[in-house]
C-alpha positions as CSV (number, residue, x, y, z in Angstrom):
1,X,49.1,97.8,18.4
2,X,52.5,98.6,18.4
3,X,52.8,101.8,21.0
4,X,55.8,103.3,18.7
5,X,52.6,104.2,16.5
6,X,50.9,106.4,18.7
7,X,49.9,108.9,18.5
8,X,48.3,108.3,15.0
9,X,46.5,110.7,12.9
10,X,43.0,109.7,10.7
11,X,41.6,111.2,7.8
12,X,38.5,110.8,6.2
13,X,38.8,112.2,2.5
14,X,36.2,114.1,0.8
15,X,36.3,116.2,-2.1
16,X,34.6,119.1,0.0
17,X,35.6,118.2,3.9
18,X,38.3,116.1,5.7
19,X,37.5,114.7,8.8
20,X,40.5,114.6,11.3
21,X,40.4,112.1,14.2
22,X,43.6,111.0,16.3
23,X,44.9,108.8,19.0
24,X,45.8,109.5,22.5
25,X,49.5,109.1,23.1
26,X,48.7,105.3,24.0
27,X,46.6,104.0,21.2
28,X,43.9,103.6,23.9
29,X,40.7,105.9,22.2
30,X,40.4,107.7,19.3
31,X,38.6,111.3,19.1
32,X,37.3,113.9,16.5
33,X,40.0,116.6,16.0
34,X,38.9,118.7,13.1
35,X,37.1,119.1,10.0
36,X,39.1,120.6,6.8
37,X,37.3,122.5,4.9
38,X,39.2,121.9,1.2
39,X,37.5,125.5,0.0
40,X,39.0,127.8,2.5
41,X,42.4,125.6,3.8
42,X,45.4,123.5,1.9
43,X,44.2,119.9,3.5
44,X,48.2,119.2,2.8
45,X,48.9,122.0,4.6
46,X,46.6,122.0,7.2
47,X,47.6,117.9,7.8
48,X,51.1,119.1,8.0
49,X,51.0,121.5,11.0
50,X,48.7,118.9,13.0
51,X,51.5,116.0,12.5
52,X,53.9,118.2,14.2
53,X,51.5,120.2,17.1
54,X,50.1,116.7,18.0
55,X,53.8,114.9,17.4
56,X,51.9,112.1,15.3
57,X,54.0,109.3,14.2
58,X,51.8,107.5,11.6
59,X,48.5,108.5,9.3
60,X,46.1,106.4,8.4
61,X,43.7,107.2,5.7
62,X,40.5,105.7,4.8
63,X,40.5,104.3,1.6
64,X,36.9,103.5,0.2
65,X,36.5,100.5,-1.8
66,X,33.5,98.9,-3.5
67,X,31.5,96.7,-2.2
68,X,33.5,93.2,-3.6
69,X,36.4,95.1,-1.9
70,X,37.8,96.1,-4.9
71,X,39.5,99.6,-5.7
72,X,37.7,102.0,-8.2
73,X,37.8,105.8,-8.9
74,X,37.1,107.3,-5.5
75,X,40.3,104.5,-4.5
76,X,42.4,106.7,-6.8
77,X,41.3,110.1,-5.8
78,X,42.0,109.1,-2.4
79,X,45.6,107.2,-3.1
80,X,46.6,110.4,-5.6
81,X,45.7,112.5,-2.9
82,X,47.9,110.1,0.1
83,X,50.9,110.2,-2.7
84,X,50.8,114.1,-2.1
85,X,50.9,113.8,1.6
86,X,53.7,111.7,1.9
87,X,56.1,114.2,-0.7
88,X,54.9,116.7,2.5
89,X,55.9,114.1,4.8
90,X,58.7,111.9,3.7
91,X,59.6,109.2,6.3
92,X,55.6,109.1,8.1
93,X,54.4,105.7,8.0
94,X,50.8,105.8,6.1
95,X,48.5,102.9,6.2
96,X,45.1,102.4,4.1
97,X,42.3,101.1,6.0
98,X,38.9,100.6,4.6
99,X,36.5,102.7,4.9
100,X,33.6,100.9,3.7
101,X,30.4,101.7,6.4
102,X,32.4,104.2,8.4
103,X,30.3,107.3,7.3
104,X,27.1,105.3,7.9
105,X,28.3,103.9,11.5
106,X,29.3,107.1,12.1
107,X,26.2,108.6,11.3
108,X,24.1,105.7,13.0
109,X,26.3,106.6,16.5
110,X,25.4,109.7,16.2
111,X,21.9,109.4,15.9
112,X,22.3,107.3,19.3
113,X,23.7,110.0,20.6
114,X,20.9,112.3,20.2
115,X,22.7,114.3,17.6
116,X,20.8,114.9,13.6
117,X,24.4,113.7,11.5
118,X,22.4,115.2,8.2
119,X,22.4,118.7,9.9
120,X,26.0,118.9,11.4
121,X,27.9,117.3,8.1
122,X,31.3,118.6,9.6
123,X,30.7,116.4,13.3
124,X,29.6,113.3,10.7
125,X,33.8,113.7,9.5
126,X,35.1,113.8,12.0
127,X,33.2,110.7,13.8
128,X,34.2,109.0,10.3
129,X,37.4,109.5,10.9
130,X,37.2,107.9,14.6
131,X,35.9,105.0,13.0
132,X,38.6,104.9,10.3
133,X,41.2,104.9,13.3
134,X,38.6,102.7,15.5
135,X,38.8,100.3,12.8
136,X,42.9,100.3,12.5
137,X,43.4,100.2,16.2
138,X,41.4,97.1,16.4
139,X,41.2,94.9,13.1
C-alpha cells in the first residue's frame, strides 16, 4: 500500500448512521473513529472537519453491491452521496471498495469479542468501517 495514502479515512454509509474508521499514519491497522448520526450532524460536514483534524489523504467508501457483484439502488445512494463529498473535497483521492459481508463480519467479530452487535448498532459502524478499510489495505 502506497504510504503517501495514509492516513486514510473509511466510511460505512447508512441512511441513518455513518461509521467512521481510519488508518494510523502508516497504513499498518485500522480503528473505529466515530459514528455519524445523519439526524443530528451534516455527514458532509462532519467528514470534512475529520479529513483535516486527522490530516487524511484519501477516503475510501464502501460501496455495497449485489450479490453477482453488480451495482443496484443502494450503489447509487452511496455514489450520489461520494459525488457530494468530493465537491467538499476537491483534489482527495476516493476509492470504492466493496462492502459486501462487512456489516456481517463485523458483527460476527464482535460477537467474538463478547460484545451483543444487535444492541450497540453505533459500535457495529464503526467495526464495518474497519473492515471496509481492512479490506482496502489488504485486497
Amino acid at each position: 500500500m502506497n504510504p503517501d495514502l495514509h492516513p486514510a479515512l473509511g466510511i460505512d454509509y447508512g441512511d441513518a448512521r455513518f461509521g467512521i474508521a481510519a488508518t494510523d499514519p502508516l497504513g499498518i491497522l485500522a480503528h473505529p473513529v466515530e459514528t455519524i448520526d445523519v439526524r443530528k450532524v451534516d455527514p458532509i460536514e462532519r467528514i470534512a472537519a475529520l479529513v483535516e483534524d486527522r490530516g487524511i489523504k484519501i477516503l475510501v467508501v464502501g460501496l455495497p453491491l449485489n450479490l453477482d457483484g453488480e451495482e443496484g439502488p443502494a450503489s447509487l445512494k452511496v455514489r450520489h452521496f461520494a459525488n457530494k463529498l468530493k465537491k467538499r473535497l476537491p483534489g482527495l483521492p476516493l476509492e470504492y471498495v466493496d462492502e459486501s459481508m462487512t456489516t456481517v463480519d463485523a458483527a460476527h467479530k464482535l460477537r467474538e469479542a463478547g460484545r451483543n452487535a444487535k444492541k450497540q448498532k453505533a459500535i457495529i459502524d464503526q467495526a464495518a468501517a474497519v473492515e471496509i478499510l481492512n479490506h482496502w489495505l489488504n485486497p
